[in-house]
TORPA-4810 file (N, C-alpha, C, O; in nm, 3 decimals):
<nodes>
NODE_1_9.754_0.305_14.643_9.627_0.374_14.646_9.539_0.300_14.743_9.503_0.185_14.719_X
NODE_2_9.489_0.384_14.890_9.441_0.289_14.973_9.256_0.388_14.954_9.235_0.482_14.878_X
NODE_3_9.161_0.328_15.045_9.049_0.357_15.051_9.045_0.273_15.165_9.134_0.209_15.222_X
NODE_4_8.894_0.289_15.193_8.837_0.299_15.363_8.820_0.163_15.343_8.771_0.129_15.236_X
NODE_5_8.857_0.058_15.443_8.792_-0.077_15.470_8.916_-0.169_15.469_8.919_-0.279_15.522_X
NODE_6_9.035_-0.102_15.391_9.164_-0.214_15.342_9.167_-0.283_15.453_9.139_-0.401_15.432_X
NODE_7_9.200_-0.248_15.617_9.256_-0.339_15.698_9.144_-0.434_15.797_9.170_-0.455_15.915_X
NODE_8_9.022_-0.486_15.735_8.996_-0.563_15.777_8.975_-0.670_15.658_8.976_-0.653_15.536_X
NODE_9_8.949_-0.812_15.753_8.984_-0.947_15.674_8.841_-0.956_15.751_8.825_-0.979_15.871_X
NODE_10_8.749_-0.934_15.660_8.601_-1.003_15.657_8.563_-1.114_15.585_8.575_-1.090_15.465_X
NODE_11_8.517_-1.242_15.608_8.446_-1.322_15.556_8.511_-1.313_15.390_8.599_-1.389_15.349_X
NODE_12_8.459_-1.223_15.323_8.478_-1.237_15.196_8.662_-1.276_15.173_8.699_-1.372_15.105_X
NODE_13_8.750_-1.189_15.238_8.854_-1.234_15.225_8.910_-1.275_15.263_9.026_-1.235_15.270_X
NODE_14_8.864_-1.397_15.320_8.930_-1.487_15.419_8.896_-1.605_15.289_8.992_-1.680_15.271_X
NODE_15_8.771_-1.631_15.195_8.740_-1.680_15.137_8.823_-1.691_15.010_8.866_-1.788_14.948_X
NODE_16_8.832_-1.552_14.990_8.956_-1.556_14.822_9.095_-1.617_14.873_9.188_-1.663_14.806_X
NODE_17_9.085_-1.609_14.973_9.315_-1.560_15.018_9.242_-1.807_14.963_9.299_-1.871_14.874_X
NODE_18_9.159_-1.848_15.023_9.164_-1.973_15.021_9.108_-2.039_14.889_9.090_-2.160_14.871_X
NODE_19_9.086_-1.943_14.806_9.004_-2.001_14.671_9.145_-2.040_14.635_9.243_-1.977_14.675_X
NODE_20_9.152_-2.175_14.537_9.226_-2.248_14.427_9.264_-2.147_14.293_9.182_-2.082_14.228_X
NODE_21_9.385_-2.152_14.274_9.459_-2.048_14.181_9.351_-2.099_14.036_9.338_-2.215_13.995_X
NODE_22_9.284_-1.974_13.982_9.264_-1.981_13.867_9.304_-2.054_13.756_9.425_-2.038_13.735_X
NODE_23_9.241_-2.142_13.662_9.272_-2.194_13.528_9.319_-2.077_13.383_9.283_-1.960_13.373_X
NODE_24_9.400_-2.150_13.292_9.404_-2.061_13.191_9.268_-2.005_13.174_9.245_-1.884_13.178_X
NODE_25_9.182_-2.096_13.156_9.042_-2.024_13.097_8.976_-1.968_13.163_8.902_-1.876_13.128_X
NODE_26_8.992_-2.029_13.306_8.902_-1.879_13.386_9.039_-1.760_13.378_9.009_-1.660_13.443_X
NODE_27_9.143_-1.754_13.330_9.184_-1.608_13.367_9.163_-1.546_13.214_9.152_-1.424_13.207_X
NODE_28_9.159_-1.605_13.122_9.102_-1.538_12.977_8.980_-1.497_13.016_8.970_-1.376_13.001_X
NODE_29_8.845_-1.567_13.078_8.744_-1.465_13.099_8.735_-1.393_13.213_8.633_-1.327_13.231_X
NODE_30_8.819_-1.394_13.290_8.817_-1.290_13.372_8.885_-1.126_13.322_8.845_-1.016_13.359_X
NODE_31_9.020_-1.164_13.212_9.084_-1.138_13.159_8.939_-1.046_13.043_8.948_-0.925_13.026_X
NODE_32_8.881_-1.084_13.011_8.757_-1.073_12.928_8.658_-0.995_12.970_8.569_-0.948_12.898_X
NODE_33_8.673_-0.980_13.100_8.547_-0.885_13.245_8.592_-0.770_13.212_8.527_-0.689_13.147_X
NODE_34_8.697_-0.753_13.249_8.754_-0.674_13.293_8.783_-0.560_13.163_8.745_-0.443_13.158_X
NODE_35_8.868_-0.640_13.056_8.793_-0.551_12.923_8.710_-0.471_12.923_8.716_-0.349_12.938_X
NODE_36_8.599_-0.560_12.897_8.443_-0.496_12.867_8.403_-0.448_13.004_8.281_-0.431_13.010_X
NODE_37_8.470_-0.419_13.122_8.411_-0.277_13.194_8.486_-0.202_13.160_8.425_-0.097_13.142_X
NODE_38_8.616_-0.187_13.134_8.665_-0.070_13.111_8.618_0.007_12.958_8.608_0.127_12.931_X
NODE_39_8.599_-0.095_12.888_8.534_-0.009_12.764_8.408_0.102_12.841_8.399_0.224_12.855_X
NODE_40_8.328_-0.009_12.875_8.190_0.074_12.920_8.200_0.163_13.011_8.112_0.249_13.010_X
NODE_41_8.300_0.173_13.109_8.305_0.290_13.179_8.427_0.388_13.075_8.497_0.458_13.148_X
NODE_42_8.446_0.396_12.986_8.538_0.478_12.882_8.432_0.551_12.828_8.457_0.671_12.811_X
NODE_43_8.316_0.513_12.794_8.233_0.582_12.760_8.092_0.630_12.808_8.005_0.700_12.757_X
NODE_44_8.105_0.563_12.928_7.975_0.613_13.019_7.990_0.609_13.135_7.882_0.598_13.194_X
NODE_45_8.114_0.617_13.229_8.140_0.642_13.324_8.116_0.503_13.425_8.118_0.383_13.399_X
NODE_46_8.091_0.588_13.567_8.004_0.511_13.666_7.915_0.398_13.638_7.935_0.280_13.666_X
NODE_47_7.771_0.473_13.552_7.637_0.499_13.530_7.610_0.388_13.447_7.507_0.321_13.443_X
NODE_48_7.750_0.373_13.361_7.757_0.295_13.226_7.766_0.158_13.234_7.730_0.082_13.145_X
NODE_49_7.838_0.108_13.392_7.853_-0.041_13.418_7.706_-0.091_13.475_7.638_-0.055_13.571_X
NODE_50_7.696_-0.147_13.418_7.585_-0.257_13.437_7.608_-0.404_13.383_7.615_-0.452_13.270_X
NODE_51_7.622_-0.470_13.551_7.618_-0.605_13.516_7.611_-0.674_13.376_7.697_-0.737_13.315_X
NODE_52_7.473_-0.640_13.343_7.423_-0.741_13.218_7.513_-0.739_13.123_7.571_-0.826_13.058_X
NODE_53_7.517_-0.537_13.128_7.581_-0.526_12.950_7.714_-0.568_12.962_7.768_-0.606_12.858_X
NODE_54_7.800_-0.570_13.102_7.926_-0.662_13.079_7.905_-0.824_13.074_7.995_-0.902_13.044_X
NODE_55_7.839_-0.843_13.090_7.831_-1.005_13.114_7.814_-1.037_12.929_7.876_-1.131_12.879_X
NODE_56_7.726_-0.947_12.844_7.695_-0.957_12.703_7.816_-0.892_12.651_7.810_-0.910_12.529_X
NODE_57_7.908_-0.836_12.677_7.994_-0.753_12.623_8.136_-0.835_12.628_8.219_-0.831_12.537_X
NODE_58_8.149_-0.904_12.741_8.224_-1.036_12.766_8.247_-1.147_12.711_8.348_-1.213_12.688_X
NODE_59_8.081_-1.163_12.684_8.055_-1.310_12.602_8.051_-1.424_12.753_8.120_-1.526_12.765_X
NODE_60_7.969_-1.381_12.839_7.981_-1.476_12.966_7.879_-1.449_13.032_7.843_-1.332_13.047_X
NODE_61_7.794_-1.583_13.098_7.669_-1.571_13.149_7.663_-1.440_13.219_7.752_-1.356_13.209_X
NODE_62_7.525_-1.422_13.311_7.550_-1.329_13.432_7.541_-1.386_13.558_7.565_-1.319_13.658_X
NODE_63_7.503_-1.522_13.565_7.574_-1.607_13.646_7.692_-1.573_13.717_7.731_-1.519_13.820_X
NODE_64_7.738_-1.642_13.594_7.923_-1.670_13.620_8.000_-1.549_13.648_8.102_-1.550_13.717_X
NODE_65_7.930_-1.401_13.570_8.038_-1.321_13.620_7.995_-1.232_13.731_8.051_-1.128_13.765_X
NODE_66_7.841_-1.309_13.807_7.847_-1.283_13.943_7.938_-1.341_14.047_7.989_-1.290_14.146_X
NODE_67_7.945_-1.475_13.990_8.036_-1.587_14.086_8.195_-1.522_14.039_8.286_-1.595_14.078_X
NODE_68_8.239_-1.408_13.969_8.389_-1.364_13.969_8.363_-1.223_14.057_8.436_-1.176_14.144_X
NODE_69_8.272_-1.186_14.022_8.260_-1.047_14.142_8.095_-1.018_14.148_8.006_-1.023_14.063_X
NODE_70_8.098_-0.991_14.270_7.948_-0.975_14.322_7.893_-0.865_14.303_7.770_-0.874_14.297_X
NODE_71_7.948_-0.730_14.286_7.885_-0.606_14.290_7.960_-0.538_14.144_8.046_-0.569_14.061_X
NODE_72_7.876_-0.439_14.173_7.946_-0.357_14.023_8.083_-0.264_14.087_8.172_-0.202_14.028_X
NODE_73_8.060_-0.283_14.210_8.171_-0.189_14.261_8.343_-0.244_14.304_8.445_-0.178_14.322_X
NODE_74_8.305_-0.474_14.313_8.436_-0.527_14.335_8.455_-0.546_14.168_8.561_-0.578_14.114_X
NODE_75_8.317_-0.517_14.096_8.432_-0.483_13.907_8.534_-0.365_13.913_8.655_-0.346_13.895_X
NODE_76_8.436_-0.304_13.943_8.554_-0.162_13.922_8.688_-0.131_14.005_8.789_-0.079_13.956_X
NODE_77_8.671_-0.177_14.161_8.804_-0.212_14.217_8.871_-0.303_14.125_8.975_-0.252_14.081_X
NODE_78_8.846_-0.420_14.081_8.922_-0.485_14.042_8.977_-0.424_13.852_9.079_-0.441_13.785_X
NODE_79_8.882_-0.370_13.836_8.953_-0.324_13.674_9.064_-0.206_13.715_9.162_-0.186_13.644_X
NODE_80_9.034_-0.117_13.860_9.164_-0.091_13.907_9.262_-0.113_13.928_9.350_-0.028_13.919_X
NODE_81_9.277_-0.201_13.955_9.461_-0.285_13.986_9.450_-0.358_13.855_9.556_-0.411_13.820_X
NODE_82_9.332_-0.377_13.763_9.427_-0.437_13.661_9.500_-0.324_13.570_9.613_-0.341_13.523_X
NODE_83_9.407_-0.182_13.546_9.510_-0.086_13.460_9.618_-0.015_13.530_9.701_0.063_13.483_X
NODE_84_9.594_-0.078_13.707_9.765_-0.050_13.741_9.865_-0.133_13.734_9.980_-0.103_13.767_X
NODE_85_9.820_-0.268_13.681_9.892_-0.345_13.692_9.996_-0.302_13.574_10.119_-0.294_13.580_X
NODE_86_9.872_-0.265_13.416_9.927_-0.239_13.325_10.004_-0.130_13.303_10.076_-0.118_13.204_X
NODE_87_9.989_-0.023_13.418_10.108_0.063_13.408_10.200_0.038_13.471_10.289_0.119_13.444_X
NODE_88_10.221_-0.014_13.524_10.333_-0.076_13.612_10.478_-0.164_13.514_10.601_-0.157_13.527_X
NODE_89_10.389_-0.244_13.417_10.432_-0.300_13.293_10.520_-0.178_13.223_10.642_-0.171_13.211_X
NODE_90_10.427_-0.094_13.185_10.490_0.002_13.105_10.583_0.100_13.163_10.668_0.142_13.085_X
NODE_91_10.584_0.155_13.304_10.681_0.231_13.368_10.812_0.094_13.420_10.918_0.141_13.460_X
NODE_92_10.804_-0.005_13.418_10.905_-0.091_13.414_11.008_-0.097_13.241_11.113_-0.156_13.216_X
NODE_93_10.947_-0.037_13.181_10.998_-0.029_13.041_11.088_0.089_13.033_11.201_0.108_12.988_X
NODE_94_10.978_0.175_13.104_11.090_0.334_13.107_11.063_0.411_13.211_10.986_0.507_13.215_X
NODE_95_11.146_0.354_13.314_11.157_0.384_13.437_11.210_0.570_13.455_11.270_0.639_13.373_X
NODE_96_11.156_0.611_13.604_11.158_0.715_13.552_11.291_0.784_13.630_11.337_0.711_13.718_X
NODE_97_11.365_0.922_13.611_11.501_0.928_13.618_11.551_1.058_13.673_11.645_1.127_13.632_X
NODE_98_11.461_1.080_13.782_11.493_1.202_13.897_11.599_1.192_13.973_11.651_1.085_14.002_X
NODE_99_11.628_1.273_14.002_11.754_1.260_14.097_11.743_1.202_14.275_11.834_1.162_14.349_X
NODE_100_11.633_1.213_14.296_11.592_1.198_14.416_11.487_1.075_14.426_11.426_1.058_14.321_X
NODE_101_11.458_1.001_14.513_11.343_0.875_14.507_11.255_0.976_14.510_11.188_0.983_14.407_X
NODE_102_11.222_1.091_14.627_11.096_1.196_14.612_11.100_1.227_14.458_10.986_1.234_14.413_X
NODE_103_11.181_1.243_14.381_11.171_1.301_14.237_11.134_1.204_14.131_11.107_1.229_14.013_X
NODE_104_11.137_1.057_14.210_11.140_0.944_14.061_11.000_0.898_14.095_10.927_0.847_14.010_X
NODE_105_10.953_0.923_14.261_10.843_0.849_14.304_10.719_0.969_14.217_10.633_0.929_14.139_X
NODE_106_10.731_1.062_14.242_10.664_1.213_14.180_10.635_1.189_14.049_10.517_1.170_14.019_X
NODE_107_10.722_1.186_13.962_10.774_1.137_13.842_10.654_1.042_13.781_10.575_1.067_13.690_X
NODE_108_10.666_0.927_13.860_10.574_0.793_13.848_10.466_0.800_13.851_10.391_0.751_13.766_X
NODE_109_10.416_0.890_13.993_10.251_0.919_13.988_10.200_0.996_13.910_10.096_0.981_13.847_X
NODE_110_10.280_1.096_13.910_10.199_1.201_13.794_10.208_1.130_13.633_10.141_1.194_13.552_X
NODE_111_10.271_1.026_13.581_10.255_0.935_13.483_10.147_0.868_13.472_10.075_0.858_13.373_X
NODE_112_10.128_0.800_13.625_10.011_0.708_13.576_9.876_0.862_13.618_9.776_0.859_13.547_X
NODE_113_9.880_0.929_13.680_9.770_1.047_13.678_9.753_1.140_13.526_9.676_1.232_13.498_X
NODE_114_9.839_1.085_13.459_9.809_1.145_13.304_9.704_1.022_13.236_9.595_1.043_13.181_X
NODE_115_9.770_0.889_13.258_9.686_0.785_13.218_9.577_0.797_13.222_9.511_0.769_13.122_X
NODE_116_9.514_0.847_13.342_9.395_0.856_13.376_9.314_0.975_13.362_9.201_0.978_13.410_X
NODE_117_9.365_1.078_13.299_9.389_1.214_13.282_9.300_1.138_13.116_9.190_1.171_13.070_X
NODE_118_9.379_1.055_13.072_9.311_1.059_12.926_9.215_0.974_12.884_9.167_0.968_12.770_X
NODE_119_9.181_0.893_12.998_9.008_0.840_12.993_8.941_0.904_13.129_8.941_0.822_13.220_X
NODE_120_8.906_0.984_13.152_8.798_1.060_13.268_8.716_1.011_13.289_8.684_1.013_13.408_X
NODE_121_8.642_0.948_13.213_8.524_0.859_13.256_8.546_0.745_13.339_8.483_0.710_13.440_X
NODE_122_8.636_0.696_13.287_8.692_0.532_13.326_8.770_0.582_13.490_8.755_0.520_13.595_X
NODE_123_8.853_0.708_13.473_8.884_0.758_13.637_8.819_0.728_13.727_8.827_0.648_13.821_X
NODE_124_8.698_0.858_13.662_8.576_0.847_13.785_8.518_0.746_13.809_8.518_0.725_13.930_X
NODE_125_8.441_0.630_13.720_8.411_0.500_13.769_8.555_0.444_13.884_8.560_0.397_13.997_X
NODE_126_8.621_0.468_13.815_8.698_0.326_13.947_8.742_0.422_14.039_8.799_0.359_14.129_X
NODE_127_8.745_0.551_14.064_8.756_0.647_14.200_8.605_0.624_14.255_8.632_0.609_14.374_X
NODE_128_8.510_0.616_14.250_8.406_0.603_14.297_8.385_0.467_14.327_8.335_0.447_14.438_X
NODE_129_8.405_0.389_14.272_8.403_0.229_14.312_8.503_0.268_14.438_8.445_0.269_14.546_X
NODE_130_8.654_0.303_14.441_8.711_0.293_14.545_8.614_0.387_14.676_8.573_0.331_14.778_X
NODE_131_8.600_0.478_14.657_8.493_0.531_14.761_8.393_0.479_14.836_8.389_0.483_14.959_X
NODE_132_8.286_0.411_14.740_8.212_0.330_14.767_8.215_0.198_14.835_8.122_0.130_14.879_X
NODE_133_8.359_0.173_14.833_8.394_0.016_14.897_8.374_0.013_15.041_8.403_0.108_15.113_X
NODE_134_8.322_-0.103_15.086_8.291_-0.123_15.198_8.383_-0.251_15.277_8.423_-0.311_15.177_X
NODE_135_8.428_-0.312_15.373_8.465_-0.445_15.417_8.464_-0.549_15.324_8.565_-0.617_15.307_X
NODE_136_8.346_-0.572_15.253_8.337_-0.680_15.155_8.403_-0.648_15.060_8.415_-0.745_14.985_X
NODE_137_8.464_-0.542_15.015_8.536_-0.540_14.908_8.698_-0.526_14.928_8.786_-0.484_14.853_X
NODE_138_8.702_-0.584_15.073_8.841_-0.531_15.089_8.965_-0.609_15.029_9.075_-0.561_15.005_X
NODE_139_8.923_-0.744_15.011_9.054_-0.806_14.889_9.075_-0.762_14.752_9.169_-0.803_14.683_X
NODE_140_8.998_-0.690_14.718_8.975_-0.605_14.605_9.074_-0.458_14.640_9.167_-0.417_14.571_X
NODE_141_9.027_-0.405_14.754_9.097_-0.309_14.714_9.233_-0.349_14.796_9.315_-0.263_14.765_X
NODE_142_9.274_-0.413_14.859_9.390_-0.473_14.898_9.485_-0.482_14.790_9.600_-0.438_14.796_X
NODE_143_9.423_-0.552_14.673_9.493_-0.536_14.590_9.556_-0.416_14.506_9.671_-0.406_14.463_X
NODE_144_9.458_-0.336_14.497_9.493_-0.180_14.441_9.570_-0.154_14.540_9.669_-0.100_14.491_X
NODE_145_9.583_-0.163_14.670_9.707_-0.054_14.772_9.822_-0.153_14.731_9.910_-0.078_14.689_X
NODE_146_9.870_-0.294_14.720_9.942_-0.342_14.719_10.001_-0.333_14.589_10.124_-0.338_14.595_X
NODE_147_9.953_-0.320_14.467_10.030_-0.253_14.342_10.071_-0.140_14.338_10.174_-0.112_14.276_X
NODE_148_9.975_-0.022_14.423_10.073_0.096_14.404_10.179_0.137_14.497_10.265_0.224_14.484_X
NODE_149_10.151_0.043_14.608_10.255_0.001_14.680_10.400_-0.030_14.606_10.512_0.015_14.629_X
NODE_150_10.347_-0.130_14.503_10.420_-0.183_14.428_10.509_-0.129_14.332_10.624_-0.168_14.315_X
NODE_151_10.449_-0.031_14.264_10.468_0.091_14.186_10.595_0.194_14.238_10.700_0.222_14.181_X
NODE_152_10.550_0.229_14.345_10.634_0.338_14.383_10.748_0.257_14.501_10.796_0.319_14.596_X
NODE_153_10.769_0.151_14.482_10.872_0.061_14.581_10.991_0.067_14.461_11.103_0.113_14.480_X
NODE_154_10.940_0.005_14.323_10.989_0.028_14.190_11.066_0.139_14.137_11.174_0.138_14.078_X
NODE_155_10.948_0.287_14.185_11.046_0.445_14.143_11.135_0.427_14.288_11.253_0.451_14.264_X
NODE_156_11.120_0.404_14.379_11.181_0.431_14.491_11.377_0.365_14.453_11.483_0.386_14.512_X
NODE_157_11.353_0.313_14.371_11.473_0.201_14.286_11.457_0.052_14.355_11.560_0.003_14.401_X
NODE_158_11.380_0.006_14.362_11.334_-0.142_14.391_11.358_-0.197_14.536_11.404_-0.307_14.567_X
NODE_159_11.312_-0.086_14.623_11.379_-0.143_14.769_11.302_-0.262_14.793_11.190_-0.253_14.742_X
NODE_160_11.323_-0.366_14.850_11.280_-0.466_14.893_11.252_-0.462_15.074_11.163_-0.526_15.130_X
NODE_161_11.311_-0.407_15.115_11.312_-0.406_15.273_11.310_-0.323_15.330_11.402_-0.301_15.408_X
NODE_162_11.164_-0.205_15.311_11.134_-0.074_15.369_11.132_-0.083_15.514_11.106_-0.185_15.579_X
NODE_163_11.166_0.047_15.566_11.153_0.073_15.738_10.975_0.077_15.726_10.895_0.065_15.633_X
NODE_164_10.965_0.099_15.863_10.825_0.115_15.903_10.784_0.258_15.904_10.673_0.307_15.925_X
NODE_165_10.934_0.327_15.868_10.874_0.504_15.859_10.833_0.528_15.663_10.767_0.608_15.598_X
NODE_166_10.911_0.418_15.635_10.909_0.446_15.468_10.751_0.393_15.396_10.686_0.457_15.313_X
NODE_167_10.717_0.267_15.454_10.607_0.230_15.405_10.484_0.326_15.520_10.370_0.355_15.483_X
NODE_168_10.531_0.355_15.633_10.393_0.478_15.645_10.393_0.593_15.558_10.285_0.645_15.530_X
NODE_169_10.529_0.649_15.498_10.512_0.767_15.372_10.443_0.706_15.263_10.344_0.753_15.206_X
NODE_170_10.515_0.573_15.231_10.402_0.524_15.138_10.265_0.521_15.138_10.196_0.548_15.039_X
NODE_171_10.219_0.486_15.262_10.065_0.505_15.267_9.943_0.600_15.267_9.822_0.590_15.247_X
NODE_172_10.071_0.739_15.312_10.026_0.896_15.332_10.063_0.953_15.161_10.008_1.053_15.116_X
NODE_173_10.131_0.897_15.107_10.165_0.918_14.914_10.018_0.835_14.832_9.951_0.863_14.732_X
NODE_174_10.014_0.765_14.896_9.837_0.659_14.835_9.753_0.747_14.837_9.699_0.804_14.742_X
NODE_175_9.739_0.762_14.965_9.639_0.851_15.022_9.595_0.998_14.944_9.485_1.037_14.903_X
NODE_176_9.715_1.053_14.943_9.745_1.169_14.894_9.673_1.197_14.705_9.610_1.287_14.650_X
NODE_177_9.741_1.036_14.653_9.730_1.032_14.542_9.566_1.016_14.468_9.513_1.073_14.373_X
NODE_178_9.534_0.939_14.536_9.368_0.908_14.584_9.305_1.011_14.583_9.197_1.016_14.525_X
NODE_179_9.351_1.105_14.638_9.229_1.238_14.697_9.279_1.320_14.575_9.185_1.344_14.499_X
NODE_180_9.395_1.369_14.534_9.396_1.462_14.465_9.345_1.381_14.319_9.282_1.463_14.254_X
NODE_181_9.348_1.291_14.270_9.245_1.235_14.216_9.078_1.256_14.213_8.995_1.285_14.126_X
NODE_182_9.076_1.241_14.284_8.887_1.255_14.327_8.854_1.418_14.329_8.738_1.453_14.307_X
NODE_183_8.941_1.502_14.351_8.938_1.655_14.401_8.944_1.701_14.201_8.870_1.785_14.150_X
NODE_184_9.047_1.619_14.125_9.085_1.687_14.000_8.970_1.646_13.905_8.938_1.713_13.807_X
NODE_185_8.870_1.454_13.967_8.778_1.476_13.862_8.651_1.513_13.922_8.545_1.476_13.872_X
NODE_186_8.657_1.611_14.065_8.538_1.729_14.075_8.580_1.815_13.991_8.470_1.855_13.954_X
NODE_187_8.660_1.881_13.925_8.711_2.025_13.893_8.709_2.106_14.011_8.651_2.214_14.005_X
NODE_188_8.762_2.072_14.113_8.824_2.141_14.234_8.948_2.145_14.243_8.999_2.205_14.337_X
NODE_189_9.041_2.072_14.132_9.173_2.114_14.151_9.241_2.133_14.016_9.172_2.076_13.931_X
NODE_190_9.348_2.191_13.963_9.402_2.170_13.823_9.489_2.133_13.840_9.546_2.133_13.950_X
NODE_191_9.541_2.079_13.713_9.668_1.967_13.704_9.812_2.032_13.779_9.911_1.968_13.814_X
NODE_192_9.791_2.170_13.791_9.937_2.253_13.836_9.943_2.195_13.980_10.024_2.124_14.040_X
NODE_193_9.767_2.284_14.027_9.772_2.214_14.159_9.776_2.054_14.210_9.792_2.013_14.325_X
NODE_194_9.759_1.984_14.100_9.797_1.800_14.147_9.926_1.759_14.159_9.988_1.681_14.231_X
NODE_195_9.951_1.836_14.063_10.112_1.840_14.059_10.255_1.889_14.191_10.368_1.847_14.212_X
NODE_196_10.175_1.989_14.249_10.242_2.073_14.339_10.239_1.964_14.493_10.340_1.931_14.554_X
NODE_197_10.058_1.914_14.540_10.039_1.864_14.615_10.140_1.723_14.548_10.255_1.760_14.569_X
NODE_198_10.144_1.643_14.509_10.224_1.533_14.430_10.350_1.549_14.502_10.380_1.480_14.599_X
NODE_199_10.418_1.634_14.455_10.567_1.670_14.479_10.602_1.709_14.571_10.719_1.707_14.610_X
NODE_200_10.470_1.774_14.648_10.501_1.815_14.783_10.500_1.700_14.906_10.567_1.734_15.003_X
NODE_201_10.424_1.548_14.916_10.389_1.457_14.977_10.482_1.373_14.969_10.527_1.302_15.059_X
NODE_202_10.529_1.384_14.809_10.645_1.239_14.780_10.782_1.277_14.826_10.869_1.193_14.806_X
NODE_203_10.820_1.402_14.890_10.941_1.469_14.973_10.936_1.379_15.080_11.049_1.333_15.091_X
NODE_204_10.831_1.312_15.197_10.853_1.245_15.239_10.911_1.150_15.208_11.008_1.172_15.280_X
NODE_205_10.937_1.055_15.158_11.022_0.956_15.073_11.160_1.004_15.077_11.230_0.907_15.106_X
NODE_206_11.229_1.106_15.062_11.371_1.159_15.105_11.381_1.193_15.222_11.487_1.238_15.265_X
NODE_207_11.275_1.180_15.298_11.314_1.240_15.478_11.309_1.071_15.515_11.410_1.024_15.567_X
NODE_208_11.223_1.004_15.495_11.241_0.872_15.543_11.352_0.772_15.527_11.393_0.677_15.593_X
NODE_209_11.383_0.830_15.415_11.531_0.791_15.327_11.637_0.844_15.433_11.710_0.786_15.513_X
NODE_210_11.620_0.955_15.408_11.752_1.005_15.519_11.768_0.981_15.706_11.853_1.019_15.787_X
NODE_211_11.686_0.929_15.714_11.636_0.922_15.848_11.702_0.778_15.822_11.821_0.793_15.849_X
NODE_212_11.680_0.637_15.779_11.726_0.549_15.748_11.837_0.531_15.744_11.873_0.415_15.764_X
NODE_213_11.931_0.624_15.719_12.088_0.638_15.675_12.106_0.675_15.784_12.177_0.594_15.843_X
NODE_214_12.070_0.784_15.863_12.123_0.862_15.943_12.193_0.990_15.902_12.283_1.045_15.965_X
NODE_215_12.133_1.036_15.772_12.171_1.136_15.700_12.036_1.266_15.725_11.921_1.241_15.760_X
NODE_216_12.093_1.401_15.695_11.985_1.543_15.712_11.953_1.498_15.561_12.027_1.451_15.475_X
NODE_217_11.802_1.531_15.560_11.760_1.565_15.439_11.770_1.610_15.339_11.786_1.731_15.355_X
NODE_218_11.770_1.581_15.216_11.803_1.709_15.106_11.690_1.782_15.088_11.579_1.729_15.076_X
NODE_219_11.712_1.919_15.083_11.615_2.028_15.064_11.653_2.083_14.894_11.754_2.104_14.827_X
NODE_220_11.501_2.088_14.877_11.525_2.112_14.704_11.386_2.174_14.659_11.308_2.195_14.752_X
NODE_221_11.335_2.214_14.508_11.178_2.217_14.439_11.155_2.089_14.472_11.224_1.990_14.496_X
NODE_222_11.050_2.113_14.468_10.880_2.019_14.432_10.914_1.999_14.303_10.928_2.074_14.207_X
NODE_223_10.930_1.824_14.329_10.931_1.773_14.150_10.820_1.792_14.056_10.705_1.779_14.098_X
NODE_224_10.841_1.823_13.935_10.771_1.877_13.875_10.690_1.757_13.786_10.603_1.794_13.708_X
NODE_225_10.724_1.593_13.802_10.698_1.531_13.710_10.704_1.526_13.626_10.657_1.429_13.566_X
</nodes>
């Protein structure tokens, strides 16, 4: 899942890539942030994160959980890649079992797009945080493209050593996934239609595949997830 700003290395992330690996206890309260925004955007969206009430909801100055993220918007990138991290966990449990990588990668997104399907509030906050991101937030969302990167390398059956045509489908499948996201929590699209666009984008993934081999494509439906 990419957004506008990923490929530059501004100041700010030139600074994290060099910060000192976290302690147990700073990753329990960071571990602890991140919680208490997703509660508060579960029930009040966007609108609902405010600094303070996570910093009180945390149990952690507002200091300190300025000095872990500066804006309300590198919270919400970052509570992004953490509930992808956590699906990632759970689709590693029960991986999914299409016949085609376009069919397992399809499969995958429209899984974690149900996830998110069943907190709407919490969607739209961290689709709008991704919108909203600017340069300064780009190790933040670096991280969100690089898990769902991660994600669908996984349905793809764990390639380790993509061509340069496979990880550009990957990036046009982010992309893809991103928008019809943002389009489904305007009510400009329904789940048939997320579904259709889904299955129709992640076909790339079998042309890149076959192109790789030196094999014609397989022609087939739009996975249905």
């Amino acid at each position: 899942m990419e957004a506008s700003g990923t490929s530059g290395t501004a100041g700010p992330a030139r600074r994290s890539a060099a910060a000192p690996p976290l302690t147990e206890r700073q990753r329990e309260r960071r571990r602890r942030i991140l919680h208490a925004t997703a509660r508060l955007a579960c029930r009040g969206g966007f609108e609902a994160v405010q600094m303070r009430e996570v910093a009180e909801s945390s149990q952690v100055a507002l200091g300190t959980l300025y000095r872990y993220f500066p804006s309300k918007v590198h919270l919400l990138v970052a509570t992004m890649h953490d509930q992808l991290e956590r699906l990632h966990g759970t689709l590693r449990k029960s991986p999914p079992a299409g016949e085609t990588a376009g069919d397992r990668v399809a499969q995958t997104l429209m899984r974690a797009f149900g996830a998110l399907q069943r907190e709407p509030r919490l969607a739209e906050a961290m689709a709008r945080a991704l919108t909203f991101a600017d340069r300064g937030v780009s190790p933040e969302v670096d991280q969100v493209s690089h898990q769902t990167t991660a994600i669908i390398l996984d349905a793809m059956g764990g390639l380790e050593n993509p061509t340069p045509e496979q990880l550009s489908a990957i990036r046009v499948i982010e992309h893809t996934w991103l928008s019809t996201l943002i389009t489904w929590l305007a009510g400009r699209a329904s789940i048939a239609q997320v579904r259709v666009d889904i299955g129709t984008v992640c076909r790339l993934i079998d042309v890149t595949e076959a192109g790789a081999l030196g094999q014609a494509p397989r022609s087939g439906p739009v996975a249905s997830g």
